[in-house]
C-alpha positions in Angstrom: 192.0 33.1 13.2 189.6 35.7 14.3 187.4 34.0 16.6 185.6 35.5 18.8 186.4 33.5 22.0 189.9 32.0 21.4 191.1 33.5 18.0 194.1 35.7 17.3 192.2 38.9 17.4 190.8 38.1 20.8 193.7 37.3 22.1 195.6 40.4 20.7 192.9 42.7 22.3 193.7 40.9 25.4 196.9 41.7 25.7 196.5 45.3 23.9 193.4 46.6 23.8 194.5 49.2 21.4 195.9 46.7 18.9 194.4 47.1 15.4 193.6 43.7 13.6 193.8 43.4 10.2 192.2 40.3 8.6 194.2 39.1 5.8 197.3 40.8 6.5 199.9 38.5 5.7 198.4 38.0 2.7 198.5 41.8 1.8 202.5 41.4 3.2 202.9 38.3 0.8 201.3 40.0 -2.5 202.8 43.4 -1.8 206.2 41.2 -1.7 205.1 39.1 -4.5 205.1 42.9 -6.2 208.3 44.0 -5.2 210.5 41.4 -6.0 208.8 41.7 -9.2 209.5 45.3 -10.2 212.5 45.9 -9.1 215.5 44.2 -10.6 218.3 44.1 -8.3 216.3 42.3 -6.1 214.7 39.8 -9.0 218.1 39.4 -9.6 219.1 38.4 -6.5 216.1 36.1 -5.8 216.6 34.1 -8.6 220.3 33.8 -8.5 219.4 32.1 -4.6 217.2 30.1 -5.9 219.3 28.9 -8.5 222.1 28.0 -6.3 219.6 26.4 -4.5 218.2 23.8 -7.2 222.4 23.5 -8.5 222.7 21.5 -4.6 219.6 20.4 -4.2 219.4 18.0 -7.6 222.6 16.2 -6.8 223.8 14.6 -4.1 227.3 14.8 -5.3 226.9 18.6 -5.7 225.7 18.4 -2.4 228.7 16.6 -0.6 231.4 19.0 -2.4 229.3 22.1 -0.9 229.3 20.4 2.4 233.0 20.2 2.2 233.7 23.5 1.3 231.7 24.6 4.1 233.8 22.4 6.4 237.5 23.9 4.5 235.9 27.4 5.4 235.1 26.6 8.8 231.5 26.9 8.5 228.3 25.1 9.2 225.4 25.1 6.9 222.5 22.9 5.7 223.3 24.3 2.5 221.5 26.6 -0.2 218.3 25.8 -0.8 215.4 27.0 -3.7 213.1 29.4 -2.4 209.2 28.6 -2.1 206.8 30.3 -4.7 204.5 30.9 -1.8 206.3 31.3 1.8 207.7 34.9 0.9 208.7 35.3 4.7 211.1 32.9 5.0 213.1 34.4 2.4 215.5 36.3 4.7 216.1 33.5 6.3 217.8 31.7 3.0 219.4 35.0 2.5 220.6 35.4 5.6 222.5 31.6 5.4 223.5 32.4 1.9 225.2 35.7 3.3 226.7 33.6 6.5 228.5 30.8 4.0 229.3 32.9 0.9 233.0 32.1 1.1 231.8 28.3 0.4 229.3 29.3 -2.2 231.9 31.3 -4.0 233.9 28.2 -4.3 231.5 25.8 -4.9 229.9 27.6 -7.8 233.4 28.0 -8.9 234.3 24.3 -9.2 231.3 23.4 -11.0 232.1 26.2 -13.6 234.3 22.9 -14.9 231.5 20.4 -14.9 230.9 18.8 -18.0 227.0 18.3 -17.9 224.7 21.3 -18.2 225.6 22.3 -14.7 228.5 24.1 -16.2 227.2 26.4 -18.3 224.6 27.7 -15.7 227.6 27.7 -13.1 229.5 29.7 -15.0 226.9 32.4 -15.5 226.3 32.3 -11.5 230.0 33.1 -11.1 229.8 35.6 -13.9 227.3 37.6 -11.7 229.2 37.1 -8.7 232.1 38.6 -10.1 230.4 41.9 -11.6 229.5 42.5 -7.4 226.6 43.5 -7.5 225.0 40.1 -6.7 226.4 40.6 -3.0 225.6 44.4 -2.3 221.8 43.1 -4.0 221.8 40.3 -1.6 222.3 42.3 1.5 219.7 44.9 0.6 216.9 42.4 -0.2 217.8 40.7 3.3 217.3 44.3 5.2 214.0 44.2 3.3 213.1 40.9 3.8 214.4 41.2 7.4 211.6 43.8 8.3 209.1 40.8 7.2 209.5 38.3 10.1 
């Protein structure tokens, strides 16, 4: 990435010759992220209740038709939820963001399978339990601004 003839850095002191390289900086971004989400709880929180909607769609393609038509009821289109990746910390605003954009449908999906009989249910329920207290949306939209400023 840093070649001398045709890496990053020589092309970024091409264009700006003022421009500061730092080797290894989106792994600095990443582990300083890695940290955050970490050590602060609301957004912990609000990671792992994404990525638990996520793996609820993901591991069912039944689960995955009835979000798909509540997206379609609410008048919205969406791939649907999906789990977030361990390592690609940057495209975490970008699930947030589509979680955000279809959180009528998520509302009611996660609220239908609060009646599933398998061990969905139980883990629904306490997804819907958190959505109810509120705080899970206001936690959502601050980790978004902070993920935001990472892409």
């Amino acid at each position: 990435m840093a070649g001398a003839k045709s890496g990053v850095k020589t092309r970024m002191l091409a264009e700006q010759p003022l421009a500061l390289y730092i080797h290894w900086a989106t792994l600095a971004l990443d582990l300083a992220l890695q940290d955050l989400s970490k050590s602060i709880p609301l957004i912990r929180n609000c990671l792992q209740w994404v990525n638990d909607n996520g793996v609820i769609v993901r591991d069912s393609p039944k689960r995955r038709a009835v979000y798909s038509q509540m997206a379609t009821d609410h008048d919205l289109t969406s791939s649907g939820p999906r789990p977030l990746c361990p390592t690609r910390w940057i495209v975490r605003e970008a699930s947030l963001s589509g979680v955000l954009n279809m959180y009528p449908a998520v509302l009611d999906f996660v609220d239908t399978l609060d009646y599933d009989r398998s061990e969905i249910g139980p883990k629904a329920r306490g997804l819907l339990d958190q959505l109810s207290q509120g705080n899970i949306l206001f936690s959502m939209k601050i980790t978004q601004m902070v993920f935001s400023l990472t892409g």
